[in-house]
C-alpha beads as a LAMMPS data file, in Angstrom:
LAMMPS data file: protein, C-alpha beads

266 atoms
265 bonds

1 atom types
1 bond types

-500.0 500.0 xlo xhi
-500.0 500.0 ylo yhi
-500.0 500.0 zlo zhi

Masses

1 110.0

Atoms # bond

1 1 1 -334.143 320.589 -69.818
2 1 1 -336.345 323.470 -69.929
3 1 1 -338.572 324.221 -67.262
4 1 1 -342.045 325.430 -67.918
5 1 1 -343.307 328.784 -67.102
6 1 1 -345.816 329.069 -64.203
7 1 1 -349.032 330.103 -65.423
8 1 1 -350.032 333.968 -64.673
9 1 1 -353.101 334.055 -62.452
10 1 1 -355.261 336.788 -63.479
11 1 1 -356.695 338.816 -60.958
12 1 1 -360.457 339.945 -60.989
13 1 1 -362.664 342.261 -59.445
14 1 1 -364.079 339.734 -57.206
15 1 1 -360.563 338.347 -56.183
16 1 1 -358.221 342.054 -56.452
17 1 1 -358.853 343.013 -53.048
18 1 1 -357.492 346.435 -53.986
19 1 1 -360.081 346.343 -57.426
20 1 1 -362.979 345.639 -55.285
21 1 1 -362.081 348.646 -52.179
22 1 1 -362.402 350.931 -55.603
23 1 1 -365.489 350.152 -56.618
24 1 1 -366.741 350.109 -53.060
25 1 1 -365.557 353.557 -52.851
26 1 1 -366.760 354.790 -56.510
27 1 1 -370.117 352.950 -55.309
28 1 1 -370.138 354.697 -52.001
29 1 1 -369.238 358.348 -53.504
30 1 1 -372.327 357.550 -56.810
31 1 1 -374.455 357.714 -53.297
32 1 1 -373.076 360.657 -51.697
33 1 1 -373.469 362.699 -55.258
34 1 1 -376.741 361.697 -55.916
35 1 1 -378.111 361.926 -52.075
36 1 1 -376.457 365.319 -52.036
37 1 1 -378.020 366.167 -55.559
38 1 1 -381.480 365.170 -54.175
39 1 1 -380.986 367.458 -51.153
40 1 1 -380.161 370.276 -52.875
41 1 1 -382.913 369.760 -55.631
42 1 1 -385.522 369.730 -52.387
43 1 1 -384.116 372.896 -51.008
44 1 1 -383.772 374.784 -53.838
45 1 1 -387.166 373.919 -55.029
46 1 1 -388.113 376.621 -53.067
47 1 1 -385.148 379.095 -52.460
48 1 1 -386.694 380.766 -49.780
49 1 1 -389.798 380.466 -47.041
50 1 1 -391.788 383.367 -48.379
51 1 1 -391.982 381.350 -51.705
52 1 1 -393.186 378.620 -50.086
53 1 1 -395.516 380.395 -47.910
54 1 1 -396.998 381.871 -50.621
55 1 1 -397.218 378.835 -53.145
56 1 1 -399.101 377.418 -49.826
57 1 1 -401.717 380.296 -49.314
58 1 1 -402.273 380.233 -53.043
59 1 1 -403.442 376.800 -52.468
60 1 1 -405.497 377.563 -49.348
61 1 1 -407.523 380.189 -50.793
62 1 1 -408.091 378.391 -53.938
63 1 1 -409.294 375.851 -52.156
64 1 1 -406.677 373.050 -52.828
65 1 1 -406.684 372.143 -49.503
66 1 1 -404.607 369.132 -50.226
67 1 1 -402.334 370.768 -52.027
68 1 1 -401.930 373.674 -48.735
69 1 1 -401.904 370.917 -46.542
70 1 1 -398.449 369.636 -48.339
71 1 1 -396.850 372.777 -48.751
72 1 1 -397.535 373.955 -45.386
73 1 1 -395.916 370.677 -44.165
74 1 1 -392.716 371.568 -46.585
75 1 1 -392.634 375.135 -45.101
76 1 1 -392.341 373.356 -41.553
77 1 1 -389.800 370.946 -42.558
78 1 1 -387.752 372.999 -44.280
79 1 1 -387.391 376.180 -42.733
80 1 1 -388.358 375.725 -39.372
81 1 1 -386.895 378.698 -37.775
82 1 1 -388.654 381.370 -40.327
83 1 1 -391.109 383.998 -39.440
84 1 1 -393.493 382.208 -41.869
85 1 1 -393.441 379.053 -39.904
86 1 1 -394.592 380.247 -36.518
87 1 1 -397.914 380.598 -37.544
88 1 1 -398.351 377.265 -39.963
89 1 1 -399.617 375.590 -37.041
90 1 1 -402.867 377.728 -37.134
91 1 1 -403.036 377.603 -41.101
92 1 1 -402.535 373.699 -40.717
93 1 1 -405.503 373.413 -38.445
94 1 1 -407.834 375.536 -40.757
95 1 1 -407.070 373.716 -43.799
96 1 1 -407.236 370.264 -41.656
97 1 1 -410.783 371.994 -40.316
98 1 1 -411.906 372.306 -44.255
99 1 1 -411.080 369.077 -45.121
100 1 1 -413.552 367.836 -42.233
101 1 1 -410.066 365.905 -40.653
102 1 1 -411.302 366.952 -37.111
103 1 1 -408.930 364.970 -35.229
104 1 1 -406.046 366.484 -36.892
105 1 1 -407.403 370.172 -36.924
106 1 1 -408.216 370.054 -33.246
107 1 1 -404.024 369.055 -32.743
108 1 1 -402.833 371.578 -34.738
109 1 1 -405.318 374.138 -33.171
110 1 1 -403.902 372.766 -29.295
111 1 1 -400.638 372.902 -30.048
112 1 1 -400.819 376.394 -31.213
113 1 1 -402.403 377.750 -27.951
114 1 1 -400.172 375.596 -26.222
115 1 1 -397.002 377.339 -27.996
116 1 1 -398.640 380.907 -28.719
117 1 1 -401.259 381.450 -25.727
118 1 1 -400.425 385.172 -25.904
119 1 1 -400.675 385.300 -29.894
120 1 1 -403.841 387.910 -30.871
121 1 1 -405.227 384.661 -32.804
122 1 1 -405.116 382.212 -29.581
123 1 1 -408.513 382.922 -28.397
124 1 1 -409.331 382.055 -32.436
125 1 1 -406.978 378.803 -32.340
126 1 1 -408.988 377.571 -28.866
127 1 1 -412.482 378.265 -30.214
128 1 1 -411.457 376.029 -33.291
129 1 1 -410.152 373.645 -31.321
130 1 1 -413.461 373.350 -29.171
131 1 1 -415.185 373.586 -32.990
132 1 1 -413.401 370.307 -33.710
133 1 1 -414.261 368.429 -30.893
134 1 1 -418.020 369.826 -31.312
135 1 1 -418.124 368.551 -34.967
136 1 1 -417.733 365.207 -33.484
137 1 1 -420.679 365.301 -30.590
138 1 1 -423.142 362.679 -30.646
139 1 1 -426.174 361.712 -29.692
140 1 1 -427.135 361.322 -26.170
141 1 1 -426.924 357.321 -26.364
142 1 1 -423.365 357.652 -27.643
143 1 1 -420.449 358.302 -26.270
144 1 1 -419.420 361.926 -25.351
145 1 1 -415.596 362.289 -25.029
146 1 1 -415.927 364.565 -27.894
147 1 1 -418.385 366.416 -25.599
148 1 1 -416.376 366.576 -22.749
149 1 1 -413.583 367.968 -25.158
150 1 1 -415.515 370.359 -26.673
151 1 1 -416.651 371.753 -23.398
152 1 1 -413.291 372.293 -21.879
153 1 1 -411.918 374.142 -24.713
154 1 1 -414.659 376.964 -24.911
155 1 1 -414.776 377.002 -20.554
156 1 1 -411.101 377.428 -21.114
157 1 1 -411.704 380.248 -23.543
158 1 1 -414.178 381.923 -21.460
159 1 1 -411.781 382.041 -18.508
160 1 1 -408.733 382.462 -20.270
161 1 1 -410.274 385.156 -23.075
162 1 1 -413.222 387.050 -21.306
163 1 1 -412.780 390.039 -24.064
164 1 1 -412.508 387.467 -27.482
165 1 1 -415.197 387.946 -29.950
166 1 1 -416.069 384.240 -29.437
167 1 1 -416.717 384.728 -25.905
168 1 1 -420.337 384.804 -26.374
169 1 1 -420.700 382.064 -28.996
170 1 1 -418.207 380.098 -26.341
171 1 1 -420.881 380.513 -23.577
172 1 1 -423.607 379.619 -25.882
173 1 1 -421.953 376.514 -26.549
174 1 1 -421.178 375.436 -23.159
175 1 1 -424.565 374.991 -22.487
176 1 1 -425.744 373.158 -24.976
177 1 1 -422.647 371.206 -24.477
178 1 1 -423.831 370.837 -20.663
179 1 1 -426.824 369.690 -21.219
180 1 1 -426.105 367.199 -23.486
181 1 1 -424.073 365.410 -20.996
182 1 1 -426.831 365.829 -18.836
183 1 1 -429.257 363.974 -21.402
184 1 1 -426.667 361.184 -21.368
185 1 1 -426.844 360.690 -17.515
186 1 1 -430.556 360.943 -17.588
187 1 1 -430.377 358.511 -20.671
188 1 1 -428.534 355.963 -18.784
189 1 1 -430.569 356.527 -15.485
190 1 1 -434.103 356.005 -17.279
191 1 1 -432.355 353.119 -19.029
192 1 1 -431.540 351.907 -15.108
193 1 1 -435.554 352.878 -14.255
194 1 1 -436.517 350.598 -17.398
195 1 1 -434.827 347.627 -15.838
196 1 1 -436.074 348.186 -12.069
197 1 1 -432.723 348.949 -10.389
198 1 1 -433.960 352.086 -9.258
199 1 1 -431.219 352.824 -6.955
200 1 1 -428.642 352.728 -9.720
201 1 1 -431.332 354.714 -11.397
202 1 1 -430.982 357.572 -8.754
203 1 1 -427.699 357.559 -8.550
204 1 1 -427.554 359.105 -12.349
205 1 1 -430.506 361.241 -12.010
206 1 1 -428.613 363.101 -8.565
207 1 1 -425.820 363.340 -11.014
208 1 1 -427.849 365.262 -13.456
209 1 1 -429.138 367.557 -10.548
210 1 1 -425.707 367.720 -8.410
211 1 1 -423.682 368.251 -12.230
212 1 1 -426.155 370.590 -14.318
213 1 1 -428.433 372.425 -12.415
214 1 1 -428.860 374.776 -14.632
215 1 1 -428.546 373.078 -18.014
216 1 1 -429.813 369.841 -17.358
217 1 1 -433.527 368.278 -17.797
218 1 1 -434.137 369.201 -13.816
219 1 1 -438.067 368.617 -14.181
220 1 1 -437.812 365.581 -15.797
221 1 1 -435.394 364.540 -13.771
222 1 1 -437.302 364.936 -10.471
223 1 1 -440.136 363.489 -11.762
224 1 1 -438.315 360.002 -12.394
225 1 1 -436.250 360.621 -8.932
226 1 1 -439.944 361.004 -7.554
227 1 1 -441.121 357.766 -9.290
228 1 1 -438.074 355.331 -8.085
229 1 1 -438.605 356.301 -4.629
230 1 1 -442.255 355.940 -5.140
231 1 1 -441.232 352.101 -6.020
232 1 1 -438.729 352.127 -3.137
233 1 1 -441.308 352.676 -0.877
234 1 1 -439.691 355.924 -0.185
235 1 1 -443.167 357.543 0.020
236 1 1 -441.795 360.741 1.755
237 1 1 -438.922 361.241 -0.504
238 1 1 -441.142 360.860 -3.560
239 1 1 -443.538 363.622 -1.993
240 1 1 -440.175 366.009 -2.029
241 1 1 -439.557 365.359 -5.613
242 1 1 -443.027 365.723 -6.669
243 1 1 -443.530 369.269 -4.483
244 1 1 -440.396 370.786 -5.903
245 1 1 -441.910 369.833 -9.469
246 1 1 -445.071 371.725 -8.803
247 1 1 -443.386 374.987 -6.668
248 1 1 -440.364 375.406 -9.045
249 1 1 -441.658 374.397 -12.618
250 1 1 -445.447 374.729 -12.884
251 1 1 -444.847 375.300 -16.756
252 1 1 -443.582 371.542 -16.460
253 1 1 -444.826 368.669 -18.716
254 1 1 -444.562 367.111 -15.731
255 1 1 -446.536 368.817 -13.491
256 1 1 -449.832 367.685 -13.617
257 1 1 -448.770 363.965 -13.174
258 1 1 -446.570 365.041 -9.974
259 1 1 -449.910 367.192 -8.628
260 1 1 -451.600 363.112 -9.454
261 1 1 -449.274 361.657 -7.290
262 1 1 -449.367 364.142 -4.192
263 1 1 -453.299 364.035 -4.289
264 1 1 -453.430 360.588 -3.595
265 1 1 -451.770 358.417 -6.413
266 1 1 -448.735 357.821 -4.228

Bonds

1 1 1 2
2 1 2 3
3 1 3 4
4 1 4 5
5 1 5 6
6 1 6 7
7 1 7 8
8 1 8 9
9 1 9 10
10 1 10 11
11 1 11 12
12 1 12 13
13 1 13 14
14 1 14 15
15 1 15 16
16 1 16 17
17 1 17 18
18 1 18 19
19 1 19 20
20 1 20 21
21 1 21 22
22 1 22 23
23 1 23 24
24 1 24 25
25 1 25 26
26 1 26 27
27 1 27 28
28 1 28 29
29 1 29 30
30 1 30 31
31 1 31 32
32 1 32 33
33 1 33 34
34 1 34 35
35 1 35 36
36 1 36 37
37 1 37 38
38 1 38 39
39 1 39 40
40 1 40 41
41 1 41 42
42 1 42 43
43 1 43 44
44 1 44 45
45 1 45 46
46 1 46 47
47 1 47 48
48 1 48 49
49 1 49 50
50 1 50 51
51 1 51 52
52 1 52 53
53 1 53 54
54 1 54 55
55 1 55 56
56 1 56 57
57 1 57 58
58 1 58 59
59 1 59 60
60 1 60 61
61 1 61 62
62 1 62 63
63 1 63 64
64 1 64 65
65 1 65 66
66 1 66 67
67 1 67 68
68 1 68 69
69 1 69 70
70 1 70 71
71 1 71 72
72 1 72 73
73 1 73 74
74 1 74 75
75 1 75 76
76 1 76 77
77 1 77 78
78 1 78 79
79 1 79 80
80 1 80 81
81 1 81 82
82 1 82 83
83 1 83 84
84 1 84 85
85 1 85 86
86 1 86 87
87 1 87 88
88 1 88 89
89 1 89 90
90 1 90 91
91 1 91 92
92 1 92 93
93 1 93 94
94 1 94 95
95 1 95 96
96 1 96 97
97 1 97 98
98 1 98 99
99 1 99 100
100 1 100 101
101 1 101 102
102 1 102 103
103 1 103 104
104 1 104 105
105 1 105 106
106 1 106 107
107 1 107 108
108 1 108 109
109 1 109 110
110 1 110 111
111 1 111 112
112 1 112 113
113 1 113 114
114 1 114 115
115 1 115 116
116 1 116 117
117 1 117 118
118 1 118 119
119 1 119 120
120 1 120 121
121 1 121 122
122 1 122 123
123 1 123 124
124 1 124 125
125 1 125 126
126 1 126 127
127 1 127 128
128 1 128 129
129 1 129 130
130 1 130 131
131 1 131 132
132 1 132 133
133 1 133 134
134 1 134 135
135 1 135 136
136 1 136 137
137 1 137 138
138 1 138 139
139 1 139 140
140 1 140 141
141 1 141 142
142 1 142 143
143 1 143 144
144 1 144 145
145 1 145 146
146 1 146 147
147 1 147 148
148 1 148 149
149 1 149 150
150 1 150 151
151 1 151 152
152 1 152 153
153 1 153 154
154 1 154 155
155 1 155 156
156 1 156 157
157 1 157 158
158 1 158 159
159 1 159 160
160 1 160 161
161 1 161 162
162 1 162 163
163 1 163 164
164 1 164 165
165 1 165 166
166 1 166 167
167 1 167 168
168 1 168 169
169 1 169 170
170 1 170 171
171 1 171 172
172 1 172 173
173 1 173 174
174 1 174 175
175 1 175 176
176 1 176 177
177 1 177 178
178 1 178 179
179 1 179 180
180 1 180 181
181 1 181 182
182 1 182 183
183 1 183 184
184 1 184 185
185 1 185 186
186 1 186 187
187 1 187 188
188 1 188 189
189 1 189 190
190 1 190 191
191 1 191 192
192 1 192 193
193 1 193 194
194 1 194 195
195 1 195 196
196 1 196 197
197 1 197 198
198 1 198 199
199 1 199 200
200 1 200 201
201 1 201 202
202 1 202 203
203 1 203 204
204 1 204 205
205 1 205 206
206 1 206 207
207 1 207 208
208 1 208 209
209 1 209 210
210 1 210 211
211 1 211 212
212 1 212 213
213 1 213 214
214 1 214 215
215 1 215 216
216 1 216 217
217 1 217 218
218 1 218 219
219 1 219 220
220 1 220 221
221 1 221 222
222 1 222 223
223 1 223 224
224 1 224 225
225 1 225 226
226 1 226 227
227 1 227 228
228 1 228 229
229 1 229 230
230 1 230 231
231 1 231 232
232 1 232 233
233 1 233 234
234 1 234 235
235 1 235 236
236 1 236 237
237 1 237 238
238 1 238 239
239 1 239 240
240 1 240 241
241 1 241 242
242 1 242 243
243 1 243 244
244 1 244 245
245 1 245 246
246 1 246 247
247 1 247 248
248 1 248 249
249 1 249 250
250 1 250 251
251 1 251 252
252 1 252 253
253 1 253 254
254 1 254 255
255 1 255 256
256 1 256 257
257 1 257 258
258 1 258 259
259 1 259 260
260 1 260 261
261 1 261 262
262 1 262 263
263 1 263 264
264 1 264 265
265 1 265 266
């Protein structure tokens, strides 16, 4: 009797163990090659940073700002160590600055005199940075934190850069920049006046005096310090305001109503 042959089992990929470990690994090297490939195709886009650098100013002083902004980026990225990319940070922040992306300028501009404060170009990185910020001041009945920004980058330059070309535009600025924070405590105090809490009211318009003598709206000011102790029944106090009005600012707007009150309008 003849005994029948066992049917041959045909291995697949899918059941070869050994089948599918090759594929994993032809799979696995495919991803090396073309990872590798990619790599190299990035670097040697540009074979070296002074390409780069200048594909990136090419863009810059065309204008292509987006363009810059990319290849500056790419310079960073890719050869971080080169001469070229020490001062990127700066060119970053200008082209950032063009664009009107005033957040992002002001950053690159920061970081830069945080890195470089000795660099001949600081003093120019710091006044940018306070330009930034300043781009962004409001109104007095809006929030200032771009004020306040603004005015501690050009004090710092002022302290920090006393000989920098933008030393006087720097003091210019803080001034303005003073006095419009004033103008928002005085905004807020008038707006305390308007509602009869006149002691909250004078607690902003002593800021204004104790804050920015200098830069502030002092006559106005003591004219509406004058009038909430007037309604405070602080008859004396109001009399101080009022006098200091008259002796100190007799160009005032406001004089002739203080000289009202003191004659008998108390």
């Amino acid at each position: 009797m003849k005994r029948k042959a066992s049917p041959v089992k045909t291995r697949t990929a899918s059941t070869d163990p050994r089948l599918f470990f090759i594929l994993f690994i032809l799979v696995f090297l495919a991803l090396i090659f073309s990872g590798c490939t990619a790599a190299r195709t990035q670097v040697t886009e540009y074979r070296n940073p002074e390409e780069l650098y200048k594909v990136a100013m090419e863009g810059y002083l065309d204008r292509r700002y987006e363009d810059a902004e990319k290849d500056f980026k790419k310079l960073m990225e890719l050869f971080p160590m080169s001469s070229q990319a020490r001062d990127v940070e700066l060119l970053l922040g200008d082209v950032c600055y063009a664009m009107e992306k005033y957040d992002e300028s002001g950053s690159y501009y920061a970081s830069f005199v945080a890195m470089r404060p000795a660099h001949p170009m600081a003093d120019y990185a710091l006044f940018q940075k306070g330009m930034s910020h300043f781009r962004d001041v409001l109104t007095p009945d809006r929030d200032q934190t771009s004020t306040r920004k603004a005015l501690f980058a050009f004090e710092d330059l002022v302290r920090d850069y006393p000989g920098s070309p933008y030393y006087e535009k720097s003091v210019e600025l803080i001034s303005f920049l003073k006095r419009r924070l004033a103008e928002r405590q005085f905004y807020i105090g008038h707006f305390y006046y308007k509602m009869k809490n006149y002691k909250a009211a004078l607690s902003r318009f002593r800021d204004v005096l104790r804050d920015y003598p200098e830069d502030g709206p002092t006559d106005q000011t003591l004219y509406y310090i004058g009038e909430s102790y007037r309604r405070l029944g602080e008859d004396s106090l109001a009399e101080d305001a009022y006098t200091t009005i008259i002796k100190d600012y007799p160009e005032s707007p406001y004089m002739q109503d203080a000289r009202k009150r003191l004659n008998g309008y108390l």
